[in-house]
N, C-alpha and C positions, 0 to 999 in steps of 0.2 A: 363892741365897736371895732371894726375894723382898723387896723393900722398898715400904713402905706411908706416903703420904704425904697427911694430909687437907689438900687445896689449896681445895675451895671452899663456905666456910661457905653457912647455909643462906638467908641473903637473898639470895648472886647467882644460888644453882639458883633457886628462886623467881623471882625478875626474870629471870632471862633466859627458862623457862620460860612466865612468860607475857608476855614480849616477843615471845618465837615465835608462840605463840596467833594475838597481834595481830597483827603481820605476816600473819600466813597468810589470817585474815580481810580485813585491811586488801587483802591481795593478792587475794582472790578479790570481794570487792565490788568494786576498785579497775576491774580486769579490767570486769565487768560494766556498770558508769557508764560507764568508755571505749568500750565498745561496746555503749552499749544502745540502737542502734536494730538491732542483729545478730537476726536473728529465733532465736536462740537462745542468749541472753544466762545467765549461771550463776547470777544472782538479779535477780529482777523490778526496774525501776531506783528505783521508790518507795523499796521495799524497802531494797535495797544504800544507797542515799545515807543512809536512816537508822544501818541497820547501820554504814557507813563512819563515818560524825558520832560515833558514840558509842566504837566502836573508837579513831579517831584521838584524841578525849579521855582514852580510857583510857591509850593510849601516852604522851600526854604525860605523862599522870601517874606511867606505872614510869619514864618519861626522867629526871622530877624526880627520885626515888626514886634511880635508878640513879647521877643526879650527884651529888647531897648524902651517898650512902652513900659514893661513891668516894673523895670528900673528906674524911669523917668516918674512915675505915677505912684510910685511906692507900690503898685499892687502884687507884688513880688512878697510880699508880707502875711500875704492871706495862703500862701502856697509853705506855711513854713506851719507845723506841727507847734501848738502852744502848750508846754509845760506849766504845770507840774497833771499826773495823771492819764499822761497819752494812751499809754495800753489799755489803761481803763475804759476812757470816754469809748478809744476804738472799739471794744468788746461791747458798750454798751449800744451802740448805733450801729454793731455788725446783729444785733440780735434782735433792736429794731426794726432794720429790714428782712431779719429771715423770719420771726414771728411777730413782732410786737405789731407792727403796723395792719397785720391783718386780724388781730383783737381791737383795732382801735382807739390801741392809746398815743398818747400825743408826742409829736416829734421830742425827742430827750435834746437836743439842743437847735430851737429854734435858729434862726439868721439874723444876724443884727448887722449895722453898719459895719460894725470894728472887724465882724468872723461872719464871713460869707459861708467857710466851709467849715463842717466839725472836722472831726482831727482825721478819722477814717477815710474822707474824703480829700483834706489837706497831703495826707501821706501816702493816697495813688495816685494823685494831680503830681505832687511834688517828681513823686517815681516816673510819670508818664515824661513830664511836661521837661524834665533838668538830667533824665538818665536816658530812659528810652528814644525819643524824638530825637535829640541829637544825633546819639549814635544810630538809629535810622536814616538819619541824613547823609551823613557822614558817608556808613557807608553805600549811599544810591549814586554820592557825585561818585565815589571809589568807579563804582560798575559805569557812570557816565565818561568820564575821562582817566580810564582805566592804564595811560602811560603814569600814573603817579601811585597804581598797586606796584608791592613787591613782588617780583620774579618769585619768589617764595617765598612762604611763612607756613610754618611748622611744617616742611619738609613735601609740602603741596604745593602745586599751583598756587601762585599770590594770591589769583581772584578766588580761588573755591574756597577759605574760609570764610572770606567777604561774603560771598552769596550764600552761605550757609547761614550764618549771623541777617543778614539784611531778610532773609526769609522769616527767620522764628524772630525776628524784631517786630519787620510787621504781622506776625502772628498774632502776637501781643496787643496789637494797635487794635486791630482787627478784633478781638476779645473784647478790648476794653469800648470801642463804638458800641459793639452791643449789648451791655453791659450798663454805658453809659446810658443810649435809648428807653431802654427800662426804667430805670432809678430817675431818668428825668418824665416820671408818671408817677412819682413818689410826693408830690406834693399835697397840699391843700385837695387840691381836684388833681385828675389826670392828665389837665392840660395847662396846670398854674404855672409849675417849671419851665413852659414851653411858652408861656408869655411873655414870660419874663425876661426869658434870652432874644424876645422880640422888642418890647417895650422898654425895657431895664428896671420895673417896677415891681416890688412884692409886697403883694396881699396880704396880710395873716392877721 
């Protein structure tokens, strides 16, 4: 018998939905300003820098959203790594998805109400979601309103650190979307994961 569990109210399908959005935009203008002198850039660079400016505000703004809900709902709780055994469980659900799943055996730690994520999952959400994102943000308003970079830092130009950093940040981003997209084909079926972040209900 089936059992049915509603795990994700309707603010985090929302925020993360259009966190994806932005990402994806952020990623295809991002792409284009890095190389627009490419005589075949994926939007004109006028263009993309505006599009970008207004994207990376809107991000900040579900960031905020994202934190102050987390906080407010307790779901800030599910994004924290649960002891005792971490490295373990992680080893054991990193070796689920490189072979186990493709013999067919059964997810090693289902979803329940209390642990949306295993630990593997808790401790790159935690790394994306409380290290990396901010200081992506961080520094985009830097390169937005760039009279509040330092004239120098480390003996460069203020802003070339900054842009050096905000690039391989959202490298990282960029990694983990797609990365993400996969593993959310990890479920029950290949599109349960994908329900779920629609409906907030899970099957299993």
């Amino acid at each position: 018998m089936k059992e049915s569990l509603y795990l994700l109210p309707v603010w985090i399908r929302l925020w993360h939905w259009t966190n994806a959005v932005l990402i994806i935009v952020l990623t295809i203008t991002g792409i284009s300003l890095h190389f627009g002198v490419g005589t075949l850039p994926l939007v004109e660079f006028g263009l993309a820098a505006n599009i970008h400016d207004i994207a990376g505000l809107a991000l900040a703004l579900a960031y905020a959203v994202f934190f102050v809900g987390n906080i407010v709902t307790g779901n800030w709780w599910q994004y924290v790594p649960k002891p005792p055994g971490i490295l373990d469980r992680c080893w054991r659900q990193t070796r689920w998805y490189m072979w186990g799943i493709f013999k067919g055996e059964p997810h090693p730690f289902p979803l329940t109400l209390e642990v949306n994520f295993n630990a593997l999952q808790a401790l790159i959400y935690w790394f994306i979601m409380y290290l990396v994102m901010p200081a992506l943000l961080l520094t985009g308003l830097v390169f937005m309103f760039p009279q509040f970079a330092p004239d120098r830092l480390f003996g460069m130009d203020g802003l070339l650190p900054v842009a050096v950093l905000h690039y391989l940040l959202g490298t990282v981003v960029v990694m983990f979307l797609i990365a993400h997209v996969y593993l959310g084909t990890t479920g029950n079926t290949v599109t349960s994961i994908y329900k779920t972040m629609i409906t907030g209900w899970h099957h299993h």
